[in-house]
C-alpha positions in Angstrom: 0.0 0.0 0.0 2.9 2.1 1.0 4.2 1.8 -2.8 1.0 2.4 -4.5 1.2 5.9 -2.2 4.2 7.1 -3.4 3.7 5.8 -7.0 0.7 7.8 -7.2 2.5 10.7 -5.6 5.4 10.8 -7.8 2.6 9.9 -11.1 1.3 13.7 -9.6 4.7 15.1 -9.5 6.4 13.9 -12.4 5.8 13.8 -16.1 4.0 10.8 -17.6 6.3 9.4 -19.0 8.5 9.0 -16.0 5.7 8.0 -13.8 6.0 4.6 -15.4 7.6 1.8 -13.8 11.2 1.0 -14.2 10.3 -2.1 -16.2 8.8 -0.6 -18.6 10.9 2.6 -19.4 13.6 1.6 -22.0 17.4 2.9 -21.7 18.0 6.4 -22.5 21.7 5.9 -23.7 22.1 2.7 -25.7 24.3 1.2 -28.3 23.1 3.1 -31.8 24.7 1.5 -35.2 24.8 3.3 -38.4 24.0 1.3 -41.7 26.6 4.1 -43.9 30.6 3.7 -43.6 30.3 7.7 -43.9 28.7 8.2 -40.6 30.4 7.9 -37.1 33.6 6.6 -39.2 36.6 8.8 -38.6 38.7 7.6 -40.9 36.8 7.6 -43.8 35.1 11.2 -42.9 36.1 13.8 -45.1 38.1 16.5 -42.3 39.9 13.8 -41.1 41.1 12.9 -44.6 41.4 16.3 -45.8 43.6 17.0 -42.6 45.7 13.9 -42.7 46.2 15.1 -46.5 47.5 18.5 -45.2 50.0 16.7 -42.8 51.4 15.0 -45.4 51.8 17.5 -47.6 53.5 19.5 -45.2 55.6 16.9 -44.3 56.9 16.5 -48.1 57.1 20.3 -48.0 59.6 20.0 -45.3 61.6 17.3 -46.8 61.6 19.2 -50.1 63.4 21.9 -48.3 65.9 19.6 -46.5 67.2 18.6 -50.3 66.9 21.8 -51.3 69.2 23.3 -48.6 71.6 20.6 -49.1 71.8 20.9 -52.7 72.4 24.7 -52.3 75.2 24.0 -50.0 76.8 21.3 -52.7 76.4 23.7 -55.7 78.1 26.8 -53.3 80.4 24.3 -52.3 81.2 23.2 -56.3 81.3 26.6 -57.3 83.9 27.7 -54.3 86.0 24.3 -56.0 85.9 25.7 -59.7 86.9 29.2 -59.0 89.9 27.8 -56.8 90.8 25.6 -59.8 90.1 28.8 -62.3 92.4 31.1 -60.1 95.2 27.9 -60.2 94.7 27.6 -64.1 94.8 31.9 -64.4 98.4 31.7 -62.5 99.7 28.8 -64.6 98.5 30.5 -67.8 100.5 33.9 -65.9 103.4 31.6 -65.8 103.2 30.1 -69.4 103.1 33.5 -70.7 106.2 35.2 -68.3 108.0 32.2 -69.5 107.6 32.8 -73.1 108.3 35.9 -72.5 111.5 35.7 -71.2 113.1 33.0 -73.6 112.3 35.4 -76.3 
């Protein structure tokens, strides 16, 4: 009798819908499936492809400059190595030249 009291008490209380017993109310948070890949799928959604694209881009971006920065350095490093051999070759020539000069 006691529970029929406060059943009908909380009935007056409460919404309708929660005046119903336990059994029959159904689970507010349950397990929900989607039938599409496209929904609730993080990899296959399109920011997180779009972003992983971006990250990967960048990261080519960055290796581009890496090999870019060392091939600078090689060609500056080349070009220091011909002008030494073009200043060795202008005081040869220098030489040739004095020398046929003085056996004249």
């Amino acid at each position: 009798m006691y529970r029929t009291l406060v059943a009908r008490r909380a009935a007056l209380l409460r919404p309708a819908t929660l005046a119903r017993p336990a059994a029959v109310l159904k689970p507010a948070f349950g397990r929900m499936y989607s039938d599409s890949r496209s929904e609730g799928s993080v990899a296959t959604s399109q920011g997180f492809g779009k972003r992983e694209k971006a990250q990967e881009d960048l990261f080519i971006r960055e290796q581009e400059k890496q090999k870019l920065t060392k091939l600078r350095e090689a060609m500056q490093k080349q070009r220091e190595e011909l002008a030494a051999l073009e200043a060795q070759h202008d005081e040869l020539a220098q030489k040739i030249v004095e020398e046929g000069d003085k056996s004249k």
